[in-house]
Wavefront OBJ file of the C-alpha trace (Angstrom):
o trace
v -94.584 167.751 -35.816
v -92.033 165.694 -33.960
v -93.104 168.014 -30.650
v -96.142 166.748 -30.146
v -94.780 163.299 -29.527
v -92.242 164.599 -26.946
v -95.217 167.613 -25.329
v -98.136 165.378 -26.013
v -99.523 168.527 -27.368
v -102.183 167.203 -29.054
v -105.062 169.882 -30.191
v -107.431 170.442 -32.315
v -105.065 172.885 -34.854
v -101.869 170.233 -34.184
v -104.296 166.815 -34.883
v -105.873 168.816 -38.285
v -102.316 169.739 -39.503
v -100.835 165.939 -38.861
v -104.178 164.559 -40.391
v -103.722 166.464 -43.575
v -100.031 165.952 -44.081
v -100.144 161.620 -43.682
v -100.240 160.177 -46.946
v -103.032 159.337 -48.837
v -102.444 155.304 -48.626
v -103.215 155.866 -44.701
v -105.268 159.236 -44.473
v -107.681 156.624 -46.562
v -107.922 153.897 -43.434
v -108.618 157.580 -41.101
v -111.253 158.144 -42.636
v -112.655 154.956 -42.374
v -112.430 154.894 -38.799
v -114.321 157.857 -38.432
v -117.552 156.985 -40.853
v -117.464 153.304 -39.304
v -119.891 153.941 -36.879
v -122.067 155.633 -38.999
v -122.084 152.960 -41.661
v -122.378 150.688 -39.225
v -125.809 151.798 -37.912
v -126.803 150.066 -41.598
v -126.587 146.934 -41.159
v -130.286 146.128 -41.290
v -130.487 147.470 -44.937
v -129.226 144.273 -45.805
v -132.589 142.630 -45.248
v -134.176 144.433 -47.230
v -131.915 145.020 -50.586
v -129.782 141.923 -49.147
v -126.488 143.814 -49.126
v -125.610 146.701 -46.564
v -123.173 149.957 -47.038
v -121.263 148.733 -44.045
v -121.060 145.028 -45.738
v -119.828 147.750 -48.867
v -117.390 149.273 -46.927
v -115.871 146.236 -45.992
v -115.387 144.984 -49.147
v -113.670 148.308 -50.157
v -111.322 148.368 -46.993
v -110.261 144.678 -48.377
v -109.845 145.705 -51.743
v -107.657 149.361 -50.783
v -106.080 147.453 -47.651
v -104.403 144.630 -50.253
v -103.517 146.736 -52.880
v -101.899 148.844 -50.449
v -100.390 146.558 -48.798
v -98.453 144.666 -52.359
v -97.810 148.219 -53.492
v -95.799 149.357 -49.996
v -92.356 147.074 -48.905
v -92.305 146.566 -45.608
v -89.874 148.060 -43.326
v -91.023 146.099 -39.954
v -89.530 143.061 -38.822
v -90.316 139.910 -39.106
v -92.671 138.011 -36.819
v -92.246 134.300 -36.068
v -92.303 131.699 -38.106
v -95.721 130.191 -36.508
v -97.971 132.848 -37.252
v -97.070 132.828 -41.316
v -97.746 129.165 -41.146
v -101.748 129.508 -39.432
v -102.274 132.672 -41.671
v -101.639 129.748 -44.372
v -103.601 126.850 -43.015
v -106.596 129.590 -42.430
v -106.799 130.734 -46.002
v -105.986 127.847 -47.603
v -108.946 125.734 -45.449
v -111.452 129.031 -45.828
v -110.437 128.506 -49.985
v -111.235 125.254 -49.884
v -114.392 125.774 -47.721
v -115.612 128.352 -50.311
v -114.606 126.017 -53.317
v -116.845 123.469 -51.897
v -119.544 125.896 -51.295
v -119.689 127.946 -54.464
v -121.928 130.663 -53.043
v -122.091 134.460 -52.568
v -121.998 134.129 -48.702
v -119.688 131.810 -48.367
v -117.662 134.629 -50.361
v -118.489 137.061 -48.023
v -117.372 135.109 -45.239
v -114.167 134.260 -46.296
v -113.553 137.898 -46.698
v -114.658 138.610 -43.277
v -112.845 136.313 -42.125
v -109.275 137.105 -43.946
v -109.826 141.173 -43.266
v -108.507 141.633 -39.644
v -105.464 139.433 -40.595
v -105.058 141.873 -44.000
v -106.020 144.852 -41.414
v -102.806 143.609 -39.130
v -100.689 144.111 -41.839
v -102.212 146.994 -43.298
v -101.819 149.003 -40.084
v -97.983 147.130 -39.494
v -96.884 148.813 -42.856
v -98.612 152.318 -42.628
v -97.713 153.052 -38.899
v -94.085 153.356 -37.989
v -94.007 156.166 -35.783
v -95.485 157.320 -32.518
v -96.874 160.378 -33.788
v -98.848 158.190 -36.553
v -99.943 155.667 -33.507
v -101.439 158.754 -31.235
v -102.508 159.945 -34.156
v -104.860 156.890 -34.995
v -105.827 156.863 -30.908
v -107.173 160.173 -31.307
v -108.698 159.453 -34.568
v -110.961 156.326 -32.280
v -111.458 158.890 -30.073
v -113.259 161.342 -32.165
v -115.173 158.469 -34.164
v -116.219 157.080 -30.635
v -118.115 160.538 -29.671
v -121.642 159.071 -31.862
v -121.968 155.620 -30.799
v -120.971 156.470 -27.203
v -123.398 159.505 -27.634
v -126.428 157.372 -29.187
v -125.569 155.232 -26.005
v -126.444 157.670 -23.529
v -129.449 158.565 -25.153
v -130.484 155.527 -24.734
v -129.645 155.124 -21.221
v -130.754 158.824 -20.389
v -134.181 159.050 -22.318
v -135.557 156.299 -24.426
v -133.771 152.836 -26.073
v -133.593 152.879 -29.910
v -134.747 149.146 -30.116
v -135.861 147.176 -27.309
v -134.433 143.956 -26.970
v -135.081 141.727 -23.977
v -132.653 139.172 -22.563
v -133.986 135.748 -21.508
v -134.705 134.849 -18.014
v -131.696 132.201 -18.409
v -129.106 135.105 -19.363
v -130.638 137.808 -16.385
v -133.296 139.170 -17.986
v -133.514 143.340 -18.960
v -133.112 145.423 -21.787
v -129.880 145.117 -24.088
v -129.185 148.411 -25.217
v -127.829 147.961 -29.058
v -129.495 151.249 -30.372
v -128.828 151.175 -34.609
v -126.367 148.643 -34.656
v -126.609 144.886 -34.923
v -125.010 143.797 -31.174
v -124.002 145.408 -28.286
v -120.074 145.036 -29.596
v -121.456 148.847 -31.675
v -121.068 150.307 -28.455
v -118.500 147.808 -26.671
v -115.753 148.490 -28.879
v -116.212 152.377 -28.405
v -116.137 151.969 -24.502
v -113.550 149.377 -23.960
v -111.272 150.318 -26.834
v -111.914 154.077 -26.160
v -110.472 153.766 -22.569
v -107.769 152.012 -23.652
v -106.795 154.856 -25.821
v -107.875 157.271 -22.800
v -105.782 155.544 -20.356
v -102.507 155.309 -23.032
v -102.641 159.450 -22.607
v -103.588 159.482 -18.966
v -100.460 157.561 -18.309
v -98.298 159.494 -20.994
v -99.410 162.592 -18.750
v -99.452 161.660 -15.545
v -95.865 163.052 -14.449
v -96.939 166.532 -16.205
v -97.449 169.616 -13.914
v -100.081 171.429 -15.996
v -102.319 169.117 -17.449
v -105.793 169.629 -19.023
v -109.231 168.853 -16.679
v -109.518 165.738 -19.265
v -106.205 164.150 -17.540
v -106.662 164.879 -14.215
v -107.912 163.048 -11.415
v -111.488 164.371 -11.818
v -111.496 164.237 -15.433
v -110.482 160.073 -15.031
v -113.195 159.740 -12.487
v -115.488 160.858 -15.346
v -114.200 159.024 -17.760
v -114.474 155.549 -15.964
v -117.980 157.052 -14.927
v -119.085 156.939 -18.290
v -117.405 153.681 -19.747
v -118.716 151.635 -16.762
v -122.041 153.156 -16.608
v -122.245 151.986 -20.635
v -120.813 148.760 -19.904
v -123.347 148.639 -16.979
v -126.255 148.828 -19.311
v -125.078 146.660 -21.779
v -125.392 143.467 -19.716
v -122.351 141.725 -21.215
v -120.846 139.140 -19.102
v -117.521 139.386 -20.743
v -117.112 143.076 -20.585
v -117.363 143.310 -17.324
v -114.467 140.743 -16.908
v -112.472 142.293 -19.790
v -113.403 146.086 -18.049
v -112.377 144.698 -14.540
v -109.013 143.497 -15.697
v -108.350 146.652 -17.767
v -108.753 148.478 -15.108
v -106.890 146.525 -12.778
v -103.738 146.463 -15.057
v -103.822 150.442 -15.440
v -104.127 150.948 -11.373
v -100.980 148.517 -11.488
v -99.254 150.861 -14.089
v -99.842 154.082 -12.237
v -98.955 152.823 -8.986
v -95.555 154.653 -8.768
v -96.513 157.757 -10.745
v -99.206 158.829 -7.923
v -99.278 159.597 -4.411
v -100.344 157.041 -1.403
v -103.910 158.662 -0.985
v -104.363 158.748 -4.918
v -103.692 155.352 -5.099
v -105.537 154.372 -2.015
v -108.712 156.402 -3.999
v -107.764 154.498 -7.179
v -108.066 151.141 -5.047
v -110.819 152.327 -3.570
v -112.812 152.844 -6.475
v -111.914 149.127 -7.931
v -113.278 147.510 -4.216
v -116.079 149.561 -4.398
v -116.765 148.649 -8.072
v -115.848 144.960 -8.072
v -117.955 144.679 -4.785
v -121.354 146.205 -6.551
v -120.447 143.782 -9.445
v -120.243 140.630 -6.917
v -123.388 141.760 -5.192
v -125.473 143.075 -7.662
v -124.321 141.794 -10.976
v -122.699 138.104 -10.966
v -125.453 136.464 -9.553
v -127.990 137.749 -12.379
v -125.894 137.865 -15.421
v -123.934 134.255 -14.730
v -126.596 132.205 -13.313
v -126.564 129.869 -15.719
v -123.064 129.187 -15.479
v -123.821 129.430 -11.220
v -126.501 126.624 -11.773
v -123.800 124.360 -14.025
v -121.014 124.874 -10.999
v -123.266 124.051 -8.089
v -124.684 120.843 -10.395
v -128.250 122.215 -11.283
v -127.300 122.431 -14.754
v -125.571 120.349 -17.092
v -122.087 121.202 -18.128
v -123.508 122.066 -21.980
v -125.396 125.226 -20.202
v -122.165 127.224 -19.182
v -121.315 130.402 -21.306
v -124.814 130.847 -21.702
v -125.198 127.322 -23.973
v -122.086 128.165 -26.147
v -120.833 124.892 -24.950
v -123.626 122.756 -25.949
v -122.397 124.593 -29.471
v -118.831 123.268 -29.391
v -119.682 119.559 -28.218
v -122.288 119.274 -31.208
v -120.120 120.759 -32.901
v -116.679 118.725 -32.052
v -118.526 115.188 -32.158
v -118.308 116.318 -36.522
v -114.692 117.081 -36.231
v -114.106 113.622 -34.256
v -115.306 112.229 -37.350
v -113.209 113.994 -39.950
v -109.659 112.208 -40.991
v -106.755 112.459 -39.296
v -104.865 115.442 -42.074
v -108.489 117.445 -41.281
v -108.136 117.397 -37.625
v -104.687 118.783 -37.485
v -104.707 121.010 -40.228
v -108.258 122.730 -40.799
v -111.558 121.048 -41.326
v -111.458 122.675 -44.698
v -110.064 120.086 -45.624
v -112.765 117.182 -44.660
v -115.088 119.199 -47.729
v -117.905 118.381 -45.130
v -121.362 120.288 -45.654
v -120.709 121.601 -41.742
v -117.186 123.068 -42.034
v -118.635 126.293 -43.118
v -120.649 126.524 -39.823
v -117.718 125.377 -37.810
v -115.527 128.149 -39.237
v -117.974 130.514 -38.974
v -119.043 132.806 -36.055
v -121.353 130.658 -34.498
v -119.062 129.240 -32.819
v -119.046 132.107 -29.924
v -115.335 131.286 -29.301
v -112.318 132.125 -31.662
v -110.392 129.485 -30.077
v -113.064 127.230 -30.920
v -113.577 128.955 -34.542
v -109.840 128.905 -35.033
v -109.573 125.045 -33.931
v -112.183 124.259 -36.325
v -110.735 126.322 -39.162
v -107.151 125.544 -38.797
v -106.857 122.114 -36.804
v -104.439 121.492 -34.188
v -101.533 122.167 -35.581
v -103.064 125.991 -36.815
v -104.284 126.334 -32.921
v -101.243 125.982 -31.493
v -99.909 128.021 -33.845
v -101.846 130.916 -33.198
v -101.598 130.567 -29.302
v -97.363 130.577 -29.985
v -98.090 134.281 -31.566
v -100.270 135.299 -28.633
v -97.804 134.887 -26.390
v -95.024 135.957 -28.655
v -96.734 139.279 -28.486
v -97.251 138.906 -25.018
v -93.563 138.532 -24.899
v -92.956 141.422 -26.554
v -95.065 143.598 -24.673
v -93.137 142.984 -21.421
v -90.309 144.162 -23.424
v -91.290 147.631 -24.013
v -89.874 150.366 -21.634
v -92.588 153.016 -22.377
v -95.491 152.634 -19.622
v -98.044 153.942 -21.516
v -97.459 151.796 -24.443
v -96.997 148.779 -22.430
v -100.512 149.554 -20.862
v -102.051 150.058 -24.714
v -100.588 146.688 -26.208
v -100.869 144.739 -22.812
v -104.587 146.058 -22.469
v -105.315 145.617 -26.317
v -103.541 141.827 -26.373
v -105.698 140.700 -23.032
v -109.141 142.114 -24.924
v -108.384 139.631 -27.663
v -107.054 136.896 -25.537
v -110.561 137.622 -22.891
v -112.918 138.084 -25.507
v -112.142 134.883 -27.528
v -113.724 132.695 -24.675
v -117.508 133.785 -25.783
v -116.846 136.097 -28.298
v -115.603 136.895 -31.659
v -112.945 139.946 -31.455
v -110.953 138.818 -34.578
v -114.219 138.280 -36.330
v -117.608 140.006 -35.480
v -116.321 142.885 -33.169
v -116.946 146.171 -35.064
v -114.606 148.771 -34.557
v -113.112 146.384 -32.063
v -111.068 144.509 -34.281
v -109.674 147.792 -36.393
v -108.279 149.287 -33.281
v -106.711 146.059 -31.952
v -105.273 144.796 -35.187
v -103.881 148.873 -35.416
v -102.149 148.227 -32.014
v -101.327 144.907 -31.886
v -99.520 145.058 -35.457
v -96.648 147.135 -33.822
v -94.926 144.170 -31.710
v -91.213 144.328 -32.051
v -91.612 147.378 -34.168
v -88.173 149.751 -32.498
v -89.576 152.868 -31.811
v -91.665 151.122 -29.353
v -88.265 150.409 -27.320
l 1 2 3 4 5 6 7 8 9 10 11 12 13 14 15 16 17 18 19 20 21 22 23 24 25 26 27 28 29 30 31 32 33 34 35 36 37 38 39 40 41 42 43 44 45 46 47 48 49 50 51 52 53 54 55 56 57 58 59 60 61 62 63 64 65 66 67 68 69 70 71 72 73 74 75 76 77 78 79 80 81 82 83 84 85 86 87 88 89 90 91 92 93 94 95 96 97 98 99 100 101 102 103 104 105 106 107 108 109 110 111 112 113 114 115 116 117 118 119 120 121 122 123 124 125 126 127 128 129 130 131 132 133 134 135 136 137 138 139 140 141 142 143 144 145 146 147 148 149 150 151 152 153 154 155 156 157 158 159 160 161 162 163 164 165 166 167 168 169 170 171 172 173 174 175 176 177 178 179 180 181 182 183 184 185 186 187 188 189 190 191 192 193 194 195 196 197 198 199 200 201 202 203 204 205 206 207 208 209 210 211 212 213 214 215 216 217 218 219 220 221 222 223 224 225 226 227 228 229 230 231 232 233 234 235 236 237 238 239 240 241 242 243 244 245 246 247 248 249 250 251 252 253 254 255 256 257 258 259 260 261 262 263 264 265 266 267 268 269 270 271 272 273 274 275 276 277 278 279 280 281 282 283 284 285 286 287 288 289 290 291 292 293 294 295 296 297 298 299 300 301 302 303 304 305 306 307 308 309 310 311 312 313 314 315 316 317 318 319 320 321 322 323 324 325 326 327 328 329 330 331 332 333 334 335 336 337 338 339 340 341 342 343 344 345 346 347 348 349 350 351 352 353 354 355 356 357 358 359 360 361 362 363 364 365 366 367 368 369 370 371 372 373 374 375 376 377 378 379 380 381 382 383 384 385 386 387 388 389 390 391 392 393 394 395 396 397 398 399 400 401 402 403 404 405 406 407 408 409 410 411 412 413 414 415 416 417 418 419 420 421 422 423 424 425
C-alpha cells in the first residue's frame, strides 16, 4: 500500500483495500465520519424525546475515543508543556462547574466540551502515517457528498427549512436544510476544500492527472464551495474562504505557469471584488454602522460583544484565583453560561473557562503549532495544517470551531493532532 503515498493513486479498489486492512480501534472513528452527517440531520429529535442519535453518537465517540486512547501507548512526541497545563485548568474548572450544577445538561456539556480535546488525541495516536492521513481526507471527502448534495438542492430547487435573517444581519434566507446551523454545511465546504486543495497541490507537478485535478476540474471545485458559502450568508466564512484561498494561490505560485497564475489571481480580484461590492456592505452593516459611529461599540459581530461585556462585568467580580485560573472556580450560578457556547467566541469561552493564565496558555499552543507548520517541507501538507490551524484561529472570533462546529472540529482536531509528528518532515 506504501505506493499510493508515493503515486497518489488513490481509487476506488486502492481506498476499499486500505479501509479494510486499518485496524479496528481506527476503522471505528471511519465510520463515524461517514454516518456524521446523517446523524446529524437529527438533531431536532431531541425536542421531542429530549435526547438525539447524534447527541448518542457523541457520547459513544467519547466513550470508544477514551478507552482507546488508555488502551494504545503513544508513540508521538510530546507537545509543550503549556497546552497539558490548560487541558488541566479546563477540566478541572468544567468538574467543578458540573459539581456545582448537579444536572444532566450540565453533564452533557462538559462532555461536549472535553470531546475535541479527547478527539486531538484520539486522532494523534491512531494516525502515524501519510497513507492513514490521505486516507481520513478521502474518507471527509466521501462523507461530504450528502450534506454538500442536500445543499444544492436547496440552492437549485426548494430550501428544506426557511429561515430568515434579520434586517440588522442582511436580511435573506439561511440555508441550514436538516441540520441545526449553517456550520452542517460549512464544515463540508471549507474543510472539504482543504482536503481538495492538499491533493491538488500533491498533484500539481504530475503529467497525467485526472479532470478532478486539473485546471478545469479546480475551477469547479471553487465554483461549488463558493457558490455554497455564497448562500449561506456567513460573515466569517467568507473571511475564513478568502484567506484559504489566498494561502493556496501563494502555495502554487511556483508549481504553475505565468498565465495560470495570472488566471488564479484573476479569479481572487474578481471574487474579492463581487464580495466588496455586493456582499460586505449587506452582511457587516452592523459592524459598518459601529465603525462610522452610528452604532454603539456593543453592536459589532452582530451583538456578540454586548455578550462578552455583560458577560465580563461577572468575571470582574469573581476573586482574584477565579480570574486567572477558570471561573469554575468562583462556583457562581453564571459560570456555566460563561463556559458555554453562548459566548460566540472561543477565546472568550476559553477566557471564561480557564482564566488568564489557561488563555495564554492556549494561545502559546496556537502558535506552537503555527511554528511547526512553517517547519514542514511538504507543500501540500503545509497548505492542510496551515489552512486547518487559520480555520480555528479565524473562526474563534464569532464562532465556536472547538465546540459547536460539526464535522468541523473532527477534521481539524484529525489534522491538527499531527504537529511535530516526523513523517510530516
Amino acid at each position: 500500500m506504501s505506493n499510493i503515498v508515493i503515486n497518489s493513486d488513490w481509487n476506488k479498489k486502492n481506498y476499499k483495500k486500505w479501509f479494510s486492512t486499518r485496524p479496528l480501534n481506527y476503522k471505528w472513528m471511519l465510520l463515524v465520519i461517514f454516518v456524521f452527517p446523517m446523524f446529524a440531520a437529527t438533531w431536532e429529535m431531541k425536542k421531542s424525546s429530549g435526547f438525539s442519535p447524534l447527541q448518542l453518537l457523541g457520547l459513544l465517540v467519547f466513550a470508544f475515543g477514551f478507552m482507546s486512547i488508555i488502551r494504545k501507548k503513544s508513540t508521538a512526541p510530546n507537545l509543550i508543556f503549556t497546552f497539558y497545563l490548560f487541558l488541566f485548568l479546563l477540566v478541572s474548572n468544567l468538574l467543578l462547574v458540573f459539581g456545582y450544577e448537579g444536572t444532566i445538561a450540565q453533564f452533557g456539556d462538559t462532555i461536549r466540551t472535553i470531546l475535541p480535546f479527547l478527539l486531538f488525541f484520539y486522532f494523534r495516536k491512531h494516525i502515524n502515517s501519510m497513507l492513514d492521513l490521505e486516507g481520513f481526507l478521502i474518507t471527509f471527502l466521501i462523507a461530504s457528498i450528502f450534506p454538500i448534495g442536500t445543499l444544492y438542492y436547496e440552492i437549485l430547487f426548494d430550501p428544506i427549512r426557511e429561515v430568515y435573517n434579520t434586517e440588522s444581519r442582511g436580511g435573506g434566507l439561511r440555508l441550514s436544510g436538516f441540520y441545526a446551523d449553517l456550520f452542517g454545511y460549512m464544515s463540508h465546504l471549507i474543510c472539504g476544500f482543504i482536503s481538495y486543495c492538499y491533493f491538488y497541490i500533491k498533484n500539481i507537478d504530475k503529467r497525467k492527472k485526472s479532470f478532478v485535478f486539473s485546471n478545469l476540474g479546480f475551477l469547479v471545485v471553487l465554483l461549488i464551495c463558493l457558490v455554497g458559502i455564497y448562500n449561506l450568508r456567513h460573515q466569517a466564512s467568507w473571511a475564513v474562504s478568502l484567506a484559504l484561498l489566498l494561502i493556496f494561490v501563494h502555495f502554487i505560485r511556483k508549481k504553475v505557469s505565468f498565465f495560470q497564475l495570472m488566471v488564479f489571481l484573476f479569479i481572487m480580484l474578481g471574487v474579492g471584488f463581487y464580495f466588496y461590492t455586493e456582499i460586505f456592505s449587506t452582511l457587516f452593516a452592523k459592524d459598518i454602522n459601529v465603525y462610522q459611529g452610528n452604532a454603539k461599540d456593543s453592536a459589532a459581530l452582530n451583538g456578540r460583544v454586548y455578550i462578552w461585556k455583560k458577560y465580563y462585568a461577572f468575571w470582574e467580580n469573581f476573586g482574584v484565583i477565579a480570574q486567572w485560573l477558570g471561573s469554575g472556580i468562583a462556583q457562581h450560578e453564571k459560570s456555566r453560561v460563561m463556559m458555554g457556547g453562548g459566548m460566540h467566541n472561543d477565546y472568550v469561552r476559553l477566557f471564561f473557562s480557564t482564566g488568564i493564565i489557561g488563555l495564554l496558555c492556549y494561545l502559546s499552543f496556537l502558535f506552537y503549532l503555527l511554528k511547526n507548520t512553517l517547519k514542514i517541507k511538504m507543500a501540500e501538507m503545509k497548505y492542510l495544517m496551515l489552512g486547518s490551524v487559520m480555520v480555528i484561529i479565524m473562526y474563534s472570533i464569532s464562532s465556536l470551531p472547538l465546540l459547536a462546529s460539526g464535522a468541523m472540529m473532527y477534521f481539524l482536531m484529525a489534522i491538527i493532532s499531527q504537529t511535530n509528528k516526523k513523517f510530516l518532515c
